[in-house]
Backbone and ligand atoms as CSV (ligand in chain L), in Angstrom:
chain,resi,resn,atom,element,x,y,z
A,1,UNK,N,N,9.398,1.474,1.006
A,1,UNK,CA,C,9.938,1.405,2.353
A,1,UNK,C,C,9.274,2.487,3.209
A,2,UNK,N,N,9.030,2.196,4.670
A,2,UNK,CA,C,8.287,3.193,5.363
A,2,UNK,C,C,8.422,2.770,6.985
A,3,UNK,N,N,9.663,3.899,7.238
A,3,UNK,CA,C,10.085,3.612,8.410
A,3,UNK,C,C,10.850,2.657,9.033
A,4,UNK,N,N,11.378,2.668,8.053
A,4,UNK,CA,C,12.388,1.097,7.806
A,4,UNK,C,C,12.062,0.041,7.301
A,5,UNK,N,N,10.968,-0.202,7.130
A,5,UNK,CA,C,10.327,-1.587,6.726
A,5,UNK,C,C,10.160,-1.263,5.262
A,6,UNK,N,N,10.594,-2.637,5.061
A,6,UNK,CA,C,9.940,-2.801,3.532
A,6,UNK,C,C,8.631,-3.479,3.409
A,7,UNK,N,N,7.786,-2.376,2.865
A,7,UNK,CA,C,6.531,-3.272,2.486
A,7,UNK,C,C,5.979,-3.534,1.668
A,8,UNK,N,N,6.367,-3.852,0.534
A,8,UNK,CA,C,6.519,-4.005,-1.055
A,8,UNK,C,C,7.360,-4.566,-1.895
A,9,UNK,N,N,7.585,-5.649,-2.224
A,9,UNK,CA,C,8.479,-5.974,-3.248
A,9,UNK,C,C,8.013,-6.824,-4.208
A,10,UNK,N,N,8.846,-6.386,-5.516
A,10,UNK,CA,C,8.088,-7.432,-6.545
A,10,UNK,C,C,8.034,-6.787,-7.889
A,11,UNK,N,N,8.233,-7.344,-8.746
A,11,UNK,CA,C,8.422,-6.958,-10.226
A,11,UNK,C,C,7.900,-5.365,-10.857
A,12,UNK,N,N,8.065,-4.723,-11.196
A,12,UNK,CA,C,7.171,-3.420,-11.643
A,12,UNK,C,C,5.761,-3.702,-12.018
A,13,UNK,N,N,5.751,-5.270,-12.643
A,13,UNK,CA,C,4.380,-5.456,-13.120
A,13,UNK,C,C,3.320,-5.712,-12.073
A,14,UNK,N,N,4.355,-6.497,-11.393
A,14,UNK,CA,C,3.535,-6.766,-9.940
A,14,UNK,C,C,2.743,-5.340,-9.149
A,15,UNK,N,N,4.006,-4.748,-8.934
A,15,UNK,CA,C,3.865,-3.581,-8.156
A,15,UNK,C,C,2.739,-2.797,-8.516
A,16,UNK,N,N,2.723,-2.786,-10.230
A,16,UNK,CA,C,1.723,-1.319,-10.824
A,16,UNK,C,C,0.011,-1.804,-10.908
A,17,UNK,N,N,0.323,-3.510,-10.912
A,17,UNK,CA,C,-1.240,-3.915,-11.505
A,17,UNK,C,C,-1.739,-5.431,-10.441
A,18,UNK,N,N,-2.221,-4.320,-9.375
A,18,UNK,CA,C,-2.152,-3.561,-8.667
A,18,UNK,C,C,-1.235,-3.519,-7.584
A,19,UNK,N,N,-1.281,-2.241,-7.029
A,19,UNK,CA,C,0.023,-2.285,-5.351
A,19,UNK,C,C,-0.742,-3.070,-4.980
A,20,UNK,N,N,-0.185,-3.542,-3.688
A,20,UNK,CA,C,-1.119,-4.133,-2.665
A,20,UNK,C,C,-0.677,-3.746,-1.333
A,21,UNK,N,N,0.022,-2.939,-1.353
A,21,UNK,CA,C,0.212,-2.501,0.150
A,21,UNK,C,C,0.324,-0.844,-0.195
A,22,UNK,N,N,-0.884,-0.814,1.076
A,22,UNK,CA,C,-1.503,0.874,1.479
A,22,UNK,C,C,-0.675,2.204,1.128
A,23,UNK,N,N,0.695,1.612,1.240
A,23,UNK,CA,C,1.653,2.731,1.313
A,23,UNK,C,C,2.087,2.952,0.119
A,24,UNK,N,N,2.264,1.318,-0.724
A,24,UNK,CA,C,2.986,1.991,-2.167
A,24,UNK,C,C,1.963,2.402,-3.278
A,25,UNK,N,N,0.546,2.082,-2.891
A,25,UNK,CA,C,-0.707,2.686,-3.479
A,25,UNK,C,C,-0.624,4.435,-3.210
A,26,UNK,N,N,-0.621,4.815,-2.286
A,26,UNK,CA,C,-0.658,6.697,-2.091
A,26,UNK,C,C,1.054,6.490,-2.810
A,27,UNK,N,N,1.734,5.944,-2.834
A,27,UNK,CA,C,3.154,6.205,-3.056
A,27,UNK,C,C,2.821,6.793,-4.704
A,28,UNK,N,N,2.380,5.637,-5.582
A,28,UNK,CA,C,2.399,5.616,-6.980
A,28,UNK,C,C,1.382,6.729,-7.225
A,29,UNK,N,N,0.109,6.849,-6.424
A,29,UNK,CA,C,-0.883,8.336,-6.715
A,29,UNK,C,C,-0.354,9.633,-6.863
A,30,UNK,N,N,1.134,9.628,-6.103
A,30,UNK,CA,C,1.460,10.759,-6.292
A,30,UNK,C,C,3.072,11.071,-7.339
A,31,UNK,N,N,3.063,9.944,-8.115
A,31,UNK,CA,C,3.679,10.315,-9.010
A,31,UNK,C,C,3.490,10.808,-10.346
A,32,UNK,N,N,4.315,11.996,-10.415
A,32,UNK,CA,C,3.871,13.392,-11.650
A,32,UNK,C,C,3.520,12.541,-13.051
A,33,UNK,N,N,2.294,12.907,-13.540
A,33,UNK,CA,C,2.283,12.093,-15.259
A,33,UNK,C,C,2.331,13.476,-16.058
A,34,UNK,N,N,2.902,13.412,-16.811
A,34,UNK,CA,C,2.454,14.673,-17.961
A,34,UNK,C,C,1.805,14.592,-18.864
A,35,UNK,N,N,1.551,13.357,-19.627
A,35,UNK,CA,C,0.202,13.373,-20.028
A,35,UNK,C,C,-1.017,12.605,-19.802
A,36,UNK,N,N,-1.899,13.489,-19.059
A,36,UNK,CA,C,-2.865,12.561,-18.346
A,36,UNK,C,C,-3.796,12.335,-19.735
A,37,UNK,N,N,-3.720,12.521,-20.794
A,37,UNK,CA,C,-5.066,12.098,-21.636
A,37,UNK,C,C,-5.127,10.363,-22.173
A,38,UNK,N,N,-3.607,10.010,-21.947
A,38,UNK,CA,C,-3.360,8.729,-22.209
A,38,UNK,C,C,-3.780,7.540,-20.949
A,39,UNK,N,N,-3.595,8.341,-19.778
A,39,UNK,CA,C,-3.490,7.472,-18.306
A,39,UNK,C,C,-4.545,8.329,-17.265
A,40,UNK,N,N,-5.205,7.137,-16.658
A,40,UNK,CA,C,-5.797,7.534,-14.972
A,40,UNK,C,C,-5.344,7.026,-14.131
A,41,UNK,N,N,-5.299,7.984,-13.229
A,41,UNK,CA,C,-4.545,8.125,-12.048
A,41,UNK,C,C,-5.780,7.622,-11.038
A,42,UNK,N,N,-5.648,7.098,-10.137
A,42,UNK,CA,C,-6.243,7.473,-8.470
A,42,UNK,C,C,-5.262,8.350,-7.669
A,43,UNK,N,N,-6.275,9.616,-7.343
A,43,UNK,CA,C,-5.808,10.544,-6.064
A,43,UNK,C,C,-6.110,9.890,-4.917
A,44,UNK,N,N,-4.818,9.470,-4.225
A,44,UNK,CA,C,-4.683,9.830,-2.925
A,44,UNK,C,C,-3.992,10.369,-2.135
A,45,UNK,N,N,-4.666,10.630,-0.724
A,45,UNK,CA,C,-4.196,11.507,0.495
A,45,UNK,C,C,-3.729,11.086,1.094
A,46,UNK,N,N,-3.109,11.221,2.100
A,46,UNK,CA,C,-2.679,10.509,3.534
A,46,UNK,C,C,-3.103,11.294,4.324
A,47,UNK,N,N,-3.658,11.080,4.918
A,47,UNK,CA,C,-3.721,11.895,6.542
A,47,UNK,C,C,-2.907,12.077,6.746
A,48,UNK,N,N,-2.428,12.848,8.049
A,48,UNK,CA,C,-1.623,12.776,9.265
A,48,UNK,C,C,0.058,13.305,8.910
A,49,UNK,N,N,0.579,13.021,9.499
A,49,UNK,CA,C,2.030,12.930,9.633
A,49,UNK,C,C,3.010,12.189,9.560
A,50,UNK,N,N,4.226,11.903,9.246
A,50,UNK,CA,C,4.709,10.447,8.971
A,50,UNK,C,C,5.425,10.511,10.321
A,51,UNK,N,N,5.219,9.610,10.933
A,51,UNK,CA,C,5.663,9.315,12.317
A,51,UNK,C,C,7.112,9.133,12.728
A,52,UNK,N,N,7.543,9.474,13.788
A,52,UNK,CA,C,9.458,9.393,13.666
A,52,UNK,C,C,9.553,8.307,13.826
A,53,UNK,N,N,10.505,7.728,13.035
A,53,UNK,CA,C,11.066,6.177,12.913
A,53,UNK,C,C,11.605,6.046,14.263
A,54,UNK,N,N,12.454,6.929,15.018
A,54,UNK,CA,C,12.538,6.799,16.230
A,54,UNK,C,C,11.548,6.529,17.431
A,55,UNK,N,N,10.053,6.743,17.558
A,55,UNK,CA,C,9.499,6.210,17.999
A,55,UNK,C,C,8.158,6.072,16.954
A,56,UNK,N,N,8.246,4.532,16.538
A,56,UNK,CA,C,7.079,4.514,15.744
A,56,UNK,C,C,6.004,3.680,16.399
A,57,UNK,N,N,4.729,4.065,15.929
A,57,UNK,CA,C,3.503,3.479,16.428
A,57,UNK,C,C,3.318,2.498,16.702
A,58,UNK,N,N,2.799,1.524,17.950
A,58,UNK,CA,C,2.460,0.362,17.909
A,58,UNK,C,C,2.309,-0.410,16.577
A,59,UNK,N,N,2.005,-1.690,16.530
A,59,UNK,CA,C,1.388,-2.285,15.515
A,59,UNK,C,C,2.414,-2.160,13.991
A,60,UNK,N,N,1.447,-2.086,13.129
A,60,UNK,CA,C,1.902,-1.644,11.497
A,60,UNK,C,C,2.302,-0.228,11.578
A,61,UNK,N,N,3.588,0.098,10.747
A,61,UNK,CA,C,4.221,1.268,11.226
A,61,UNK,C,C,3.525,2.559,10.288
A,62,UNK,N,N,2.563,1.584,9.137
A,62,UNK,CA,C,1.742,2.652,8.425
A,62,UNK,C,C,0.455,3.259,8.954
A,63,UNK,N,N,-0.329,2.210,10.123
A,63,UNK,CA,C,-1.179,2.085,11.098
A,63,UNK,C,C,-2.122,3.629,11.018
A,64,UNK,N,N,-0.839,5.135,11.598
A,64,UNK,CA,C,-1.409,5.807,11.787
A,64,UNK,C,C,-1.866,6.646,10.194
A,65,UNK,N,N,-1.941,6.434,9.191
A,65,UNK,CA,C,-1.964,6.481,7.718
A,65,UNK,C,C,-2.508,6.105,6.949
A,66,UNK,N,N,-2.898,5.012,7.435
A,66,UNK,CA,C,-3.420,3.815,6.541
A,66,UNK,C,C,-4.901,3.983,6.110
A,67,UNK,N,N,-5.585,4.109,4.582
A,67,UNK,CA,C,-7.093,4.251,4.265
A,67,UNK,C,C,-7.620,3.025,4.247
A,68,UNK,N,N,-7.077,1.844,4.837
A,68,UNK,CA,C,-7.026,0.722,4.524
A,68,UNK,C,C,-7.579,-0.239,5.888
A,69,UNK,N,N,-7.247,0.414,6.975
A,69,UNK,CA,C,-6.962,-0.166,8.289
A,69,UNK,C,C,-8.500,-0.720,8.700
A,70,UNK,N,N,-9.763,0.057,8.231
A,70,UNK,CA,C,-10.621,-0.697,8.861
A,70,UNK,C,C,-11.278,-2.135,8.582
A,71,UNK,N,N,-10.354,-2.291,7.172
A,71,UNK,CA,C,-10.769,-3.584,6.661
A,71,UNK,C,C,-9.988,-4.477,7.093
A,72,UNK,N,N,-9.110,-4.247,8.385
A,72,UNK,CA,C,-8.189,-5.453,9.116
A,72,UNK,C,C,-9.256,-5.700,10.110
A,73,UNK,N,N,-9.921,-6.949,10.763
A,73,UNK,CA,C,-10.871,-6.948,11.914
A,73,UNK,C,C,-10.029,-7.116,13.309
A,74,UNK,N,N,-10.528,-6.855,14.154
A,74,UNK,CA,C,-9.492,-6.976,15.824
A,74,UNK,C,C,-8.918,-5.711,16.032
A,75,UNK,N,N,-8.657,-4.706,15.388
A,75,UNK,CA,C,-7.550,-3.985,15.677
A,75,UNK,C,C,-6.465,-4.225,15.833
A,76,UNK,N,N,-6.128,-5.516,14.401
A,76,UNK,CA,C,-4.794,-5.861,14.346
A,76,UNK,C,C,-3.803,-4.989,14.419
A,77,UNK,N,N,-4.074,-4.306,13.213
A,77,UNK,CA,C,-2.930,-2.758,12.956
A,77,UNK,C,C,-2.571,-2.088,13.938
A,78,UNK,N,N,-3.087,-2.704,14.730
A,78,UNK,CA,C,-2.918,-1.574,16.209
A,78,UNK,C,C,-1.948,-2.122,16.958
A,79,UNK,N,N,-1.661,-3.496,16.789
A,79,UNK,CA,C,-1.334,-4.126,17.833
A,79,UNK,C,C,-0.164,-5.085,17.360
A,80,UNK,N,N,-0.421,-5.875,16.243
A,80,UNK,CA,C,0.581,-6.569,15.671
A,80,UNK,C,C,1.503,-6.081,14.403
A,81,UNK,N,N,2.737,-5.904,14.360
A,81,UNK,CA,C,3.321,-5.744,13.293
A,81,UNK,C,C,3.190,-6.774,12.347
A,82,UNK,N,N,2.683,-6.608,10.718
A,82,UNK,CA,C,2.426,-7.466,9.939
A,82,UNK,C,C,3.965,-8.280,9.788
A,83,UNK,N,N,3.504,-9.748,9.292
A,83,UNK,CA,C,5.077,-10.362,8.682
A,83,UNK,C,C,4.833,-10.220,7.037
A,84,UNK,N,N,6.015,-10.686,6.477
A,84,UNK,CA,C,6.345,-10.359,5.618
A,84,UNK,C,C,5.418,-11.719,4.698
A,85,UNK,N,N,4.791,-11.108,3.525
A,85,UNK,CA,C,3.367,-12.614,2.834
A,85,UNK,C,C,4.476,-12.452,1.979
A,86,UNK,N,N,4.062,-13.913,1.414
A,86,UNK,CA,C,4.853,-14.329,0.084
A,86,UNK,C,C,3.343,-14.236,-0.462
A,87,UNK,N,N,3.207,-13.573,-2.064
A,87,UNK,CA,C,2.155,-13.853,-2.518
A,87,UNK,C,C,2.439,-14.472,-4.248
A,88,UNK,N,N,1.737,-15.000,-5.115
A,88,UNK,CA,C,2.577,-15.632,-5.707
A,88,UNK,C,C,3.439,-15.061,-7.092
A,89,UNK,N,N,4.091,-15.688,-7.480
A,89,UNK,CA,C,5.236,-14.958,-8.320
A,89,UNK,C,C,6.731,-14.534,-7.848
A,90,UNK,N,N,6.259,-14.570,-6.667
A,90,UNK,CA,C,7.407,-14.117,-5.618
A,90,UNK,C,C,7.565,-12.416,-5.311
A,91,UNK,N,N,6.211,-11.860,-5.290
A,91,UNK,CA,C,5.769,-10.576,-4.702
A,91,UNK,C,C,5.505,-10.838,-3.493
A,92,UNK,N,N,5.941,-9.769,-2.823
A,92,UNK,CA,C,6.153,-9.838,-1.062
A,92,UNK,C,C,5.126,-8.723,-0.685
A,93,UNK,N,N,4.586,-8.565,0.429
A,93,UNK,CA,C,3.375,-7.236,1.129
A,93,UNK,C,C,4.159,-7.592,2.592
A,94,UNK,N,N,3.777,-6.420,3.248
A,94,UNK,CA,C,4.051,-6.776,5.297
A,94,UNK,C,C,2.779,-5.801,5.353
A,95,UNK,N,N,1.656,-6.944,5.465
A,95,UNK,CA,C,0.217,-6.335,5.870
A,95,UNK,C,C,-0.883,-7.110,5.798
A,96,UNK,N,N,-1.572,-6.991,6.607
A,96,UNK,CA,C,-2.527,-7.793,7.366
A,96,UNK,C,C,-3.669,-7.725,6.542
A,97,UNK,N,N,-4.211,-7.098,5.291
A,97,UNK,CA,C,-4.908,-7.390,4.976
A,97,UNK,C,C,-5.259,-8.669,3.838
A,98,UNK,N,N,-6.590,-9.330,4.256
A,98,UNK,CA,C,-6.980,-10.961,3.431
A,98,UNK,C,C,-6.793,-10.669,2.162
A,99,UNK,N,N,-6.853,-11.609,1.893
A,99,UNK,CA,C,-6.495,-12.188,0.558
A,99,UNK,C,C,-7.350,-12.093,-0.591
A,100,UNK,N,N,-8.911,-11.815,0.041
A,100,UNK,CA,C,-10.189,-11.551,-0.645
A,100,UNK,C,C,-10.108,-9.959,-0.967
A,101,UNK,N,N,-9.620,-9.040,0.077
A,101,UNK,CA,C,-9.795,-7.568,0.050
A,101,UNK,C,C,-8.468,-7.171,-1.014
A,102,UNK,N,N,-6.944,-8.036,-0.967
A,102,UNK,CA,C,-6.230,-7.631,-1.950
A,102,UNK,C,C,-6.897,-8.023,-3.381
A,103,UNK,N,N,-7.778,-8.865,-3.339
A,103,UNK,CA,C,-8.265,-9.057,-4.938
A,103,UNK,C,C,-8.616,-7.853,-5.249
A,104,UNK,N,N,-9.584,-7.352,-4.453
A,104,UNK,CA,C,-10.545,-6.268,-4.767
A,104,UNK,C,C,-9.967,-4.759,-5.125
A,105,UNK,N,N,-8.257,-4.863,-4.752
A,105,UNK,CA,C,-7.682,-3.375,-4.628
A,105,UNK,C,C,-7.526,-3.033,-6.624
A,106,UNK,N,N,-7.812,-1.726,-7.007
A,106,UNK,CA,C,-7.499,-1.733,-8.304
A,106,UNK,C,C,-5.916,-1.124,-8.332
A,107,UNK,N,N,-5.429,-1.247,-9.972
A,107,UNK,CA,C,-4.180,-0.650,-10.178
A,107,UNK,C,C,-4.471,1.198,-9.706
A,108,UNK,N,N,-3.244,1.787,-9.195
A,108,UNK,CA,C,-3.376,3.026,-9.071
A,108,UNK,C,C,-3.594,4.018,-10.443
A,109,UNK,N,N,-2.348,3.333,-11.497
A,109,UNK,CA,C,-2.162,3.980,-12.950
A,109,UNK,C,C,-2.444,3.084,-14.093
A,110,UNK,N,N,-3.389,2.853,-14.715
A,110,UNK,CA,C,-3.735,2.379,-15.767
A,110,UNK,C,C,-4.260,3.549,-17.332
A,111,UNK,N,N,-3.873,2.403,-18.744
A,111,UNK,CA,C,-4.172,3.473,-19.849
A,111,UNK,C,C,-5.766,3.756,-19.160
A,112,UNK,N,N,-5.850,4.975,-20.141
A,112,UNK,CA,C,-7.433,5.350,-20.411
A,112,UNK,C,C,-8.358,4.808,-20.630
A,113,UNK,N,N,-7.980,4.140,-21.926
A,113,UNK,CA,C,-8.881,2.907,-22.549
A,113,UNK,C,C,-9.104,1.725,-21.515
A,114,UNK,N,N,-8.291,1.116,-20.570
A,114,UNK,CA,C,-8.312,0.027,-19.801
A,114,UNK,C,C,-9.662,-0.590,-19.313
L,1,SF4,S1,S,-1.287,-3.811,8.135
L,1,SF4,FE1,FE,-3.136,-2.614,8.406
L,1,SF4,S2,S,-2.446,-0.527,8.781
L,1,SF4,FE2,FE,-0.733,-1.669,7.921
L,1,SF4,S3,S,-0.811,-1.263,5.763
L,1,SF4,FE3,FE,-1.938,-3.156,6.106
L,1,SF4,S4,S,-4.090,-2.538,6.388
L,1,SF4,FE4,FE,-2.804,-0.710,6.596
């Protein structure tokens, strides 16, 4: 959830392999492992600041955050709030990016060996 919106839902399996939305990807990067010799992680950052839900940014409310945004074309993110995708299994995203670029996203936490 981010800023009220939910932009993620969907089984743990769904969720871990891989996120598909920008936010619960940095979400899962920054959860503590204690033993990393079994698991890799992807580090990520966020830029910026998390914006007041009271006045949030045009567009996608992750917009100003997002490592993701230039692979939307138009300056959607800027402008349209995503709707909510059914994708299949019955995993949900609210984000504008295709369907070709979510193939391409990897899991955040996978074993070592993977
Ligand atoms: S809609 Fe755009 S800004 Fe929002 S999470 Fe998706 S890619 Fe990022």
């Amino acid at each position: 959830m981010y800023l009220g919106h939910v932009v993620e839902m969907g089984t743990t399996e769904q969720v871990f392999q891989p996120p598909y939305h920008p936010y619960t990807e940095a979400l899962l990067s920054a959860v503590p492992i204690a033993d990393t010799s079994a698991i890799q992680k992807k580090h990520i950052v966020l830029e910026g600041d998390i914006p007041s839900a009271m006045n949030p940014p045009s567009g996608c409310p992750f917009q100003t955050r997002c490592g993701w945004k230039a692979e939307v074309p138009g300056g959607l993110c800027d402008i349209e709030v995503p709707i909510v995708r059914q994708l299949p299994g019955g995993h949900q995203i609210k984000c504008h990016l295709a369907d070709d670029i979510l193939a391409r996203m990897d899991p955040v936490i996978k074993m070592a060996a993977e």
